[in-house]
C-alpha positions as CSV (number, residue, x, y, z in Angstrom):
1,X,-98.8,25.7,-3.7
2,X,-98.7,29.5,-3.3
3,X,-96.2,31.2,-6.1
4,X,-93.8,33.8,-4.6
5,X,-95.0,37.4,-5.1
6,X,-91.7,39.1,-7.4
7,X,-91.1,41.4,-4.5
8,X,-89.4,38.8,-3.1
9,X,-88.1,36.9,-6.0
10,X,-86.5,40.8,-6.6
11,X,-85.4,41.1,-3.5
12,X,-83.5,37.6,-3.3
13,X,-82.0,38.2,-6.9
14,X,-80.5,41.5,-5.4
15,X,-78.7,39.9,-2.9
16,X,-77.3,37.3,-5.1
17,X,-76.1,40.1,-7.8
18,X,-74.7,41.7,-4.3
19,X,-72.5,38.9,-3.4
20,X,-72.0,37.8,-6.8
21,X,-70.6,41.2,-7.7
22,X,-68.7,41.7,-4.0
23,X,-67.1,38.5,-4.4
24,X,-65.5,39.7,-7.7
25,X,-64.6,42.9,-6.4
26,X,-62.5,40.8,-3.8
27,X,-61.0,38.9,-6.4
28,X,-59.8,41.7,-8.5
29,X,-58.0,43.2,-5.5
30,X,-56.4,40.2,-4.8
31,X,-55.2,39.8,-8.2
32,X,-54.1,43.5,-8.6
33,X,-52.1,43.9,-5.6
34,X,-50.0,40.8,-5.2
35,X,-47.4,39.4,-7.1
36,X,-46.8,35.8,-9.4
37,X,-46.6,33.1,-7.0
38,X,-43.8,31.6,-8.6
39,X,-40.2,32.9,-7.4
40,X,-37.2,32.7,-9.5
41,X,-33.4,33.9,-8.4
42,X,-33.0,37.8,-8.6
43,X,-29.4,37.6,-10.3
44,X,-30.8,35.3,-13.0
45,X,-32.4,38.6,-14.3
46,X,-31.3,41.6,-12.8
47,X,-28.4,43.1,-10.8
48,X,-28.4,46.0,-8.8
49,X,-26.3,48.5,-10.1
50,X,-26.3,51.3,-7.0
51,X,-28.9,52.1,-4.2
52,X,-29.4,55.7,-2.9
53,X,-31.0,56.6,0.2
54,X,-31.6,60.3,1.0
55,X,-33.9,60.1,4.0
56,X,-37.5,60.2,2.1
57,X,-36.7,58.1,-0.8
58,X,-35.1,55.2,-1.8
59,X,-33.4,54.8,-5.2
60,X,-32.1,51.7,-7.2
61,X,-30.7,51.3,-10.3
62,X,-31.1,48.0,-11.3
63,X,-29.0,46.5,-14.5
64,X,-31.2,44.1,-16.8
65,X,-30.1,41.2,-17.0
66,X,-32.0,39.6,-20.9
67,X,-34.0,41.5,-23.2
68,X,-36.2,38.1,-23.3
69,X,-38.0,39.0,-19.8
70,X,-40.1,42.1,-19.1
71,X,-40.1,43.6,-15.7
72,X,-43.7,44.8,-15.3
73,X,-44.2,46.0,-11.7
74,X,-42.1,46.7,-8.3
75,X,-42.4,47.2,-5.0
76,X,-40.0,47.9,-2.0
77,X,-40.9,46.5,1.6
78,X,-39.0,46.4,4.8
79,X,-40.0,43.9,7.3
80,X,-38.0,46.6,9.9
81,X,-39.3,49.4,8.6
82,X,-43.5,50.3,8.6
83,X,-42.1,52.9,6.7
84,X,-40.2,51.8,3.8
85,X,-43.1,49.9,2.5
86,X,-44.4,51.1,-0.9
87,X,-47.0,50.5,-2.9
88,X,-47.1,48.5,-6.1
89,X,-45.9,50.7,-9.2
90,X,-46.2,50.2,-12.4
91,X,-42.9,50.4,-13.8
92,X,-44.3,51.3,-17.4
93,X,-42.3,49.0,-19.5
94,X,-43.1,47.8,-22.8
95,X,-40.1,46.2,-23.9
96,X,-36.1,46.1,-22.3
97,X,-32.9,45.7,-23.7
98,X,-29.7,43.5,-22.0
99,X,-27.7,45.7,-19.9
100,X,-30.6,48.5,-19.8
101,X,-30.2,50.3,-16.7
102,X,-33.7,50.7,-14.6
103,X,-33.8,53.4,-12.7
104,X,-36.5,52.3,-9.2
105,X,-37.0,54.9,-6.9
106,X,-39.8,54.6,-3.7
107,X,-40.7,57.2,-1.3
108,X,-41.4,56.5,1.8
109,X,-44.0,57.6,4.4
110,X,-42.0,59.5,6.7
111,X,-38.7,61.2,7.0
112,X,-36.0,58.8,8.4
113,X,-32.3,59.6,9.4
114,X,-31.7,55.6,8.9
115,X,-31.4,53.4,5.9
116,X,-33.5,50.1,7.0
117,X,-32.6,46.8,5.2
118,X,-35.4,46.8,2.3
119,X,-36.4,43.8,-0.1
120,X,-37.3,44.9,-3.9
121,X,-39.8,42.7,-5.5
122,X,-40.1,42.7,-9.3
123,X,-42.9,41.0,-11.1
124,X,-41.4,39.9,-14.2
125,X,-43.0,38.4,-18.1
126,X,-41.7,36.4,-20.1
127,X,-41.7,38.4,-24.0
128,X,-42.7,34.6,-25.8
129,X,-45.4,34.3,-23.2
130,X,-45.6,32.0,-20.5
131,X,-46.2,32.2,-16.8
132,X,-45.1,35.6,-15.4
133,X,-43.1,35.2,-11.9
134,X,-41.4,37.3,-9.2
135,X,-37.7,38.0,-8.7
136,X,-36.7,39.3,-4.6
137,X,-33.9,41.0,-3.5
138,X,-32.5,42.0,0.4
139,X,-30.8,45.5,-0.1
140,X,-28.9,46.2,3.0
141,X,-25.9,48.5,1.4
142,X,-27.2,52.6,0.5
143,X,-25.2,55.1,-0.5
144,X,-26.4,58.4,1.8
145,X,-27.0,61.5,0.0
146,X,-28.8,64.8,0.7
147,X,-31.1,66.7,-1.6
148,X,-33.1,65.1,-4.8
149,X,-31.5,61.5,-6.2
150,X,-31.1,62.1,-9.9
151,X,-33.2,61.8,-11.9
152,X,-35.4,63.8,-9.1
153,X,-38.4,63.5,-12.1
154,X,-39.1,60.3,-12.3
155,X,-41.7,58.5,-9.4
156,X,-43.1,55.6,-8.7
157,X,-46.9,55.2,-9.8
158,X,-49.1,53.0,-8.6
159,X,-50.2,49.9,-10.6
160,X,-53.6,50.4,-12.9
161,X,-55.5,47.2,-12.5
162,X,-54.9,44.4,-14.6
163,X,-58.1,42.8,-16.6
């Protein structure tokens, strides 16, 4: 039986790291830009407080609801609106007190004179541990203002990767 020469046992090993290594690339991405699974009610955690809309950005401030539940990462989408779809953001928590007013606000891609109907998603932790799990709201109220919505220096960044 004729051994095979280790250009070949190289070349196969390659492609196995390849796919090996492209598969988990693809697994990371998944996990980094999607939210828990599980659903719970918004109001259960959160209220929100107001919602500005000044024809590039969309503002919320949302009331927290229990300092026992950590709201890690948002994102606003429209399902009318292309858009009003943002990307994840980090909302750079580490720790929230009851009745601590969160201040959300998302840009969106182009200049519109129309407020769209938008849903906020909120991926939210549990401070004893546990399973973390989304809360999703339909905003269809905005009040309309012109110029920056206060505070105009705070943005929306997008998500680092969780490992």
């Amino acid at each position: 039986m004729k051994r095979p020469s280790w250009g070949k046992i190289f070349v196969v090993t390659a492609l196995v790291g390849a796919v090996a290594f492209g598969g988990l690339l693809g697994y990371l991405a998944y996990v980094n830009d999607s939210f828990p699974s599980q659903t719970q009610p918004f109001g259960d955690y959160a209220v929100v407080s107001s919602a500005v809309f000044n024809g590039t950005e969309y503002a919320f401030n949302v009331t927290w609801l229990s300092g026992n539940y950590l709201p890690e990462y948002a994102q606003m989408w429209s399902s009318v609106s292309d858009v009003a779809n943002s990307p994840i953001c980090s909302l750079g928590l580490s720790s929230v007190a009851s009745g601590q007013l969160i201040f959300m606000p998302f840009g969106i891609s182009g200049a519109s004179t129309a407020a769209a109907s938008v849903y906020v998603s909120i991926a939210v932790k549990p401070t004893a541990g546990g399973a973390s799990f989304t809360i999703q709201q339909e905003i269809t109220n905005f009040t309309l203002q012109t110029g920056d919505i206060s505070p105009s220096s705070y943005a929306c960044t997008e998500q680092a990767a969780i490992m």
